[in-house]
Every structure is written in C-alpha cells, then in structure tokens.
N, C-alpha and C positions, 0 to 999 in steps of 0.2 A: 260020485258026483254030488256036488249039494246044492242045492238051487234053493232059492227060495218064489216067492207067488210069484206073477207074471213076468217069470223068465231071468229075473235078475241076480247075480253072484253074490251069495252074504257079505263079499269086499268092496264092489261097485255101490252098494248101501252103504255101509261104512262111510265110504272113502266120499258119497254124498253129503251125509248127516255131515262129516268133518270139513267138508268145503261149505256147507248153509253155518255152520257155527261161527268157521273165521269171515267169511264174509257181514253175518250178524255183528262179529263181533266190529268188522273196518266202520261197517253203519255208523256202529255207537258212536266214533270219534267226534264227527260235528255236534251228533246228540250233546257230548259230553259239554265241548266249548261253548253251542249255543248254552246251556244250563249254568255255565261255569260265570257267564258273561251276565246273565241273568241273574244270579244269586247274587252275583259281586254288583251291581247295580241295586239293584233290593235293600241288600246291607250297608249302604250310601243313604239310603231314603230316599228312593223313588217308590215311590207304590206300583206304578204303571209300568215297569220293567218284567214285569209278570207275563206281557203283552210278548218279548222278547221268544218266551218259550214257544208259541205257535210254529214257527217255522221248523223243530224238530219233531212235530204232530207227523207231517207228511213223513218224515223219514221214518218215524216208529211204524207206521201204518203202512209202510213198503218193506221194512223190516219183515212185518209178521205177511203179507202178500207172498213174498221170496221164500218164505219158510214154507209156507203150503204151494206155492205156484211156484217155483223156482226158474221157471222157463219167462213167464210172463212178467215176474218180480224183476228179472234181470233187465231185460229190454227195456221196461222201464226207468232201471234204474242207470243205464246205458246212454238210452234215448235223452232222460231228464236232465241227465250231466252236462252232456255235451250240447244241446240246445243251451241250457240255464248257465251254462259255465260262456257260449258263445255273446250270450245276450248278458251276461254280466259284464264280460270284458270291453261288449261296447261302450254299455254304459257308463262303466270308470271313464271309458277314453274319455267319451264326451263330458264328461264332470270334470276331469281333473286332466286331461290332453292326452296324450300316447307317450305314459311315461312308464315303461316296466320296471317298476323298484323293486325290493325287496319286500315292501308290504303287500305288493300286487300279488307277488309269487307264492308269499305266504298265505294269502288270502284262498289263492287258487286250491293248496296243497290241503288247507285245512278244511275247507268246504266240497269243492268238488270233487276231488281225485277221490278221496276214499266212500262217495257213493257208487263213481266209475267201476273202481276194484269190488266193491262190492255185488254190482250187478255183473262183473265177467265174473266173477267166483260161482255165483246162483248160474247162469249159465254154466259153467263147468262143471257143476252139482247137477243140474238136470239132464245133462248129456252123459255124466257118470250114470247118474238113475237110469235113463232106458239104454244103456248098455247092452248089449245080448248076454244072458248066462255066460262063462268059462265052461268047457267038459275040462275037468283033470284023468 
C-alpha cells in the first residue's frame, strides 16, 4: 500500500495537479483574447488600450487562488460566472434589445464559459485531493 501524507493516494494527487493545470490552462483563454484585443488596439495607436488589460488581473489572481485553494478558487470562479454572465446578459438586452445573435453567443463562449469550466475543474481537483487513500 503507498499512501502519501494526510491519507491521500499518489493518483488522487496526480489526477489533482492534472485537473489545477487544464483548468489553469481553460482560465488562460479570455486571459489570452482580453491581451489579444489589447495589443491589436495599441498597434493602431491608442496609448489607453493598456487600460483594456485590467479585466484579465482578476482572472490571473483567481488563477493562482485555484492553484493553492482549489476548493475556494472554484466557487468563486463558479459563483463569478454565473452571476457576471447573468448581469451581462441583462445588460446587452437592455443596450441592444433581446436579440441572441451569434456575436451574443460568441461573446458568452469566449468570456464566461471557460472561467465556469474552469472553477468545476478546481472543484474536481479538490474533491480528487481529499480523496480517502486506496488499500491495494
């Protein structure tokens, strides 16, 4: 039997570490866009497009949250979605009417959904980590 410290199977760690990294990694995607949006704004000449990059602070800084809290990182990142995704969708209505396009969809899929997947992954991760040992 191999256990490692407080009870946990060397697979159930594994199999943790390997759900905090893809989930790390689903984070990065709006990282990526917001910076993508920002750069390509900059190289136009805007100086103030710099401003653009804030909004991927909070996601870096829930990133590394999930990586050491992964229980806490999750719900957040859970909780954050589905409120911010709720209260966005108002907002479009009321900007531009109740008209679900394709840019709407797009917008959703690229912003919210992969901090969604990312906080049930950190969830998943943290319910692998307090695991009980296996006996083989």
């Amino acid at each position: 039997m191999a256990t490692m410290d407080r009870g946990r199977s060397p697979s159930s760690s594994a199999a943790s570490r390997t759900l905090k990294i893809i989930g790390a990694a689903v984070l990065l995607v709006p990282v990526g866009v917001i910076a993508l949006l920002a750069v390509g704004d900059m190289t136009n000449g805007d100086p103030w497009a710099v401003l653009e990059l804030l909004p991927a602070v909070p996601l870096l800084l829930l990133a590394r949250l999930g990586w050491r809290h992964p229980r806490s990182g999750g719900w957040v990142l859970v909780g954050g979605s589905i409120v911010l995704g709720a209260l966005w969708t108002v907002w479009t209505r009321d900007m531009v009417g109740w008209t679900l396009d394709r840019t709407f969809f797009q917008g959703v899929l690229v912003i919210f959904v992969p901090p969604l997947l990312a906080g049930l992954l950190l969830l998943l991760a943290a319910r692998t980590e307090h695991s009980p040992a296996t006996t083989a």
